[in-house]
C-alpha positions in Angstrom: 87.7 -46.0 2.1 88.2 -48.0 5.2 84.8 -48.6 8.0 82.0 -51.6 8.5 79.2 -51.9 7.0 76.5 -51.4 9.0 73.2 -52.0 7.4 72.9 -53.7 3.6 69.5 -54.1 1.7 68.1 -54.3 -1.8 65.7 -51.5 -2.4 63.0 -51.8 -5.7 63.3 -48.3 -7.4 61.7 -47.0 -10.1 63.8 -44.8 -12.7 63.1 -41.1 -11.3 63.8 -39.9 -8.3 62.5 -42.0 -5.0 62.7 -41.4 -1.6 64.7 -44.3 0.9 63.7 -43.7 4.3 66.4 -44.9 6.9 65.9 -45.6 10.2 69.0 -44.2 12.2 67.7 -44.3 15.8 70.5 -46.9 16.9 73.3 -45.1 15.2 75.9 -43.0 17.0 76.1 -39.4 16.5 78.6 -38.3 13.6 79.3 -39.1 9.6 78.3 -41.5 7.7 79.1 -42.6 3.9 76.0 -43.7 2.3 76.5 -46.3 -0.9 74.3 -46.6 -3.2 74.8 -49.3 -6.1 72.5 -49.7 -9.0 72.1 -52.9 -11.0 74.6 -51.7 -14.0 77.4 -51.4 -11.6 76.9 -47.4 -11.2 77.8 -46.1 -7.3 76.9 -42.9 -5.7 78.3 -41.8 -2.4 76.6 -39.4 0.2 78.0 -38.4 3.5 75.4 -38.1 5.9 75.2 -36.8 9.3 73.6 -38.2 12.4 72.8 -36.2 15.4 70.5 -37.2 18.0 
């Protein structure tokens, strides 16, 4: 998978689900891959669409 990375940050989570609010107002309209990493090594991709 080839792109920048456009925002990074370490989130506090408890085990369960939990809600990650994102701020997207100064992104450009269209797709998005949104990586999450846990502490164990374990990823989980999203794609995620912006439209203002």
């Amino acid at each position: 998978m080839q792109g920048n990375v456009i925002n990074s940050a370490q989130i506090n989570a408890t085990q369960g689900k939990n809600n990650i609010e994102l701020n997207v107002q100064e992104l450009a309209n269209g797709m998005y891959h949104l990586m999450l990493f846990d502490n164990k090594g374990n990823s989980h991709v999203e794609q995620v669409m912006v439209s203002h």
